[in-house]
N, C-alpha and C positions, 0 to 999 in steps of 0.2 A: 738694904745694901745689896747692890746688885753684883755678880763672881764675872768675871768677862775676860773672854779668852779674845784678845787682838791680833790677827795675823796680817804682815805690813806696817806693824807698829811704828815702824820707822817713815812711814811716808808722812808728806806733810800735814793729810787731811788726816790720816787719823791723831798722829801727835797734839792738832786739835781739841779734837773729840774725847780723845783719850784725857785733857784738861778740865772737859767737863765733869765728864765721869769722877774724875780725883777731886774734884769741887763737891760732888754729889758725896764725896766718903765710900765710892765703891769701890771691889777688890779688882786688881788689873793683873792678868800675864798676857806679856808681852814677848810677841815672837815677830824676827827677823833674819837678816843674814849679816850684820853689823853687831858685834858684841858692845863697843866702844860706844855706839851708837843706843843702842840698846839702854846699858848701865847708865849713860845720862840723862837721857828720856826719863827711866826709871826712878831716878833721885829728884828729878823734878817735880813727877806729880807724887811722890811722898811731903814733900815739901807743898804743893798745893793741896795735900786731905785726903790723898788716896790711901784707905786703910791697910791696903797691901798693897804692893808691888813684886811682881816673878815676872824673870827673862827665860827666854829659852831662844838658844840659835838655831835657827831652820833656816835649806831654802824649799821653797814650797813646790818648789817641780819635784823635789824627791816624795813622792808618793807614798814609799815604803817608811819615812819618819814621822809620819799623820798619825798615826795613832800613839807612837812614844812619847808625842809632842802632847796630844790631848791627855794621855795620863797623864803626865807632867802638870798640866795646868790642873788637872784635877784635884791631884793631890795638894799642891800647894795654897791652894786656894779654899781647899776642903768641899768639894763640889763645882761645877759649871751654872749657869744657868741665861747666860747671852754670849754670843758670837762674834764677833766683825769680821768680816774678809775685807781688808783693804792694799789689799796690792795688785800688783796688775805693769804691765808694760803699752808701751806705744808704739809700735813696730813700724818703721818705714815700709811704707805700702810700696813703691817701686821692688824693694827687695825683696819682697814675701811675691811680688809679680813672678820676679825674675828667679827665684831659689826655693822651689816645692819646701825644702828642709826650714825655710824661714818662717813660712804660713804655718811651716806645722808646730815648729817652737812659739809662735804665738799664740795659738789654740792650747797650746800643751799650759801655758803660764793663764792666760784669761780663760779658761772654759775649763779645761781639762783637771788639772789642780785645785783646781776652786770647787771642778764637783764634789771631786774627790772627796776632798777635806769636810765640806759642805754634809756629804751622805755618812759619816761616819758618826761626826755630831748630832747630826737629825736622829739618828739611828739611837744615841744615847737620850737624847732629848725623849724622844718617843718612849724610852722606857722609862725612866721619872715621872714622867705626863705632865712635863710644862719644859720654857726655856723660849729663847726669840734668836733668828739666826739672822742678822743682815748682813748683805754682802753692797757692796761698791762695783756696779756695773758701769754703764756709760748710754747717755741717748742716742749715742752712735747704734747702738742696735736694735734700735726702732723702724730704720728701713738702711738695706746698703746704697754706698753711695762709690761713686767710683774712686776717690779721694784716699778713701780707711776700710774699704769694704771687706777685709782680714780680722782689723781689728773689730770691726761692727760686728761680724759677722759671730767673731768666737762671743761678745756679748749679747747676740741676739739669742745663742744658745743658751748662756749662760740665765738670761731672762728666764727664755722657758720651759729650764727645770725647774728653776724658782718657782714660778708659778704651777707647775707639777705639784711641788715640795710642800709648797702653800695648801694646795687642797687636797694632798692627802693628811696632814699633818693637823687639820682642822680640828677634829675630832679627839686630837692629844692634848690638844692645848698648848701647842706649839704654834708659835706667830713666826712667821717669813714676811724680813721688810730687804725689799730690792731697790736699791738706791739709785737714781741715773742722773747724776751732774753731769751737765754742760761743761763747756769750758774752762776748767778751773789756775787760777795761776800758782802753779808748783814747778818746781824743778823738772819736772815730767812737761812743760810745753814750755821750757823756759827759753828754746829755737823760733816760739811763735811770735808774731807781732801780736799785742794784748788789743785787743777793741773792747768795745761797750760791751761786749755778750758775756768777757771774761769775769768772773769770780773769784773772791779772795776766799783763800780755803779755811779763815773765820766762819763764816757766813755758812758754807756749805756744813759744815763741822757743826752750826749751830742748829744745823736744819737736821741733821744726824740724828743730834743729840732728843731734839724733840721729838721727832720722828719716833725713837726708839721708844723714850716714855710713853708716845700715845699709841703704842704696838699699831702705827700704820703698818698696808700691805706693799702700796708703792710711794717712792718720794722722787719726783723730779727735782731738783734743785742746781738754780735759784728756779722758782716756783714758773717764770715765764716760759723756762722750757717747755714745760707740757704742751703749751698754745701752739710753741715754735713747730715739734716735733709733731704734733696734732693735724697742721698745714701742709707739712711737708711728706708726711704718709698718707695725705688724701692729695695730693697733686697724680693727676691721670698719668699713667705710664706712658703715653705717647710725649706728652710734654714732657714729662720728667727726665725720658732719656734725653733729650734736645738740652736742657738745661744743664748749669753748672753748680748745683748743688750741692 
């Protein structure tokens, strides 16, 4: 039985995942900024098999409630020993152009928070000497584009500490899995027109879940990203800026 602290509980894709989880009989606290939200989620996957269930209201840009929030899961759960980050925002790239203070509340939510929270866990993790931390990045930060190059940009960071995180942590017996879905259809692109690229957050939730048993290091998901984003970071800078990508 795996003790898993979800922070973003409330988003689509982990509400997912977090199903599996409750299928598997593992322990879940769940944190958000939705109480209402929360306690239903929570009754749910009791009712699908999850041996416990604990809420805790957080928002994650408050830096200084990271650590009340992990004692909390701690004790309720009687120990830690996996992670999720799954929140995160979509920032209107014209606005983060046009309003320094925009870019920086997006870095502050996708990079900054996430390290935060991220190094404090590693931190305990490392003193146990096991535990697996994934977080929910985005293949937008594989190369900037002129389009989300705010948003890409705080998850290109966020990459790589991960992969920082990953090999120092080696040697604990701590696994870092970095996640980078594609397109996903949630309430977060629910302004977009859906094409063929788009994913039901099923699917990505299922790649999660595997992912996580098979302690990978990276998951692109749905799996075609990798190719997509593979192409797209070896196109020549001369073309690349020409183009619309």
């Amino acid at each position: 039985m795996k003790k898993i602290l979800i922070v973003g509980a409330t988003s689509t894709i982990a509400e997912h995942t977090a199903r599996l989880f409750a299928a598997d009989g593992d322990a879940l606290f769940l944190v958000g900024r939705k109480a209402e939200r929360l306690t239903a989620i929570a009754d749910d996957l009791s009712v699908r098999g999850a041996a416990k269930v604990g809420t805790h209201v957080m928002d994650a840009d408050d830096l200084g409630a990271h650590a009340a929030m992990i004692d909390a899961a701690e004790a309720a759960l009687g120990g830690l020993d996996t992670l999720l980050v799954a929140y995160g925002t979509l920032p209107d790239q014209a606005a983060c152009q046009a309003d320094p203070a925009a870019a920086v509340a997006a870095w502050q939510t996708n990079a900054v928070s996430a390290i935060a929270l991220i190094t404090d866990v590693a931190n305990r993790f490392e003193r146990q000497g096991h535990g697996l931390i994934a977080a929910i990045s985005s293949v937008a930060g594989d190369r900037g584009r002129a389009s989300n190059y705010v948003y890409g940009s705080a998850k290109a960071g966020l990459n790589a500490f991960l992969d920082g995180l990953r090999h120092r942590l080696f040697k604990a017996n701590v696994q870092v899995l970095t996640i980078r879905p594609g397109m996903v259809d949630t309430p977060m692109t629910a302004e977009f027109d859906k094409g063929p690229l788009f994913a039901q957050p099923e699917k990505v939730a299922a790649d999660i879940h595997k992912a996580i048993g098979k302690r990978r290091a990276i998951l692109y998901t749905p799996g075609f990203w990798r190719l997509i984003m593979t192409v797209i970071s070896c196109v020549p800078r001369a073309i690349f800026h020409r183009s619309s990508l």
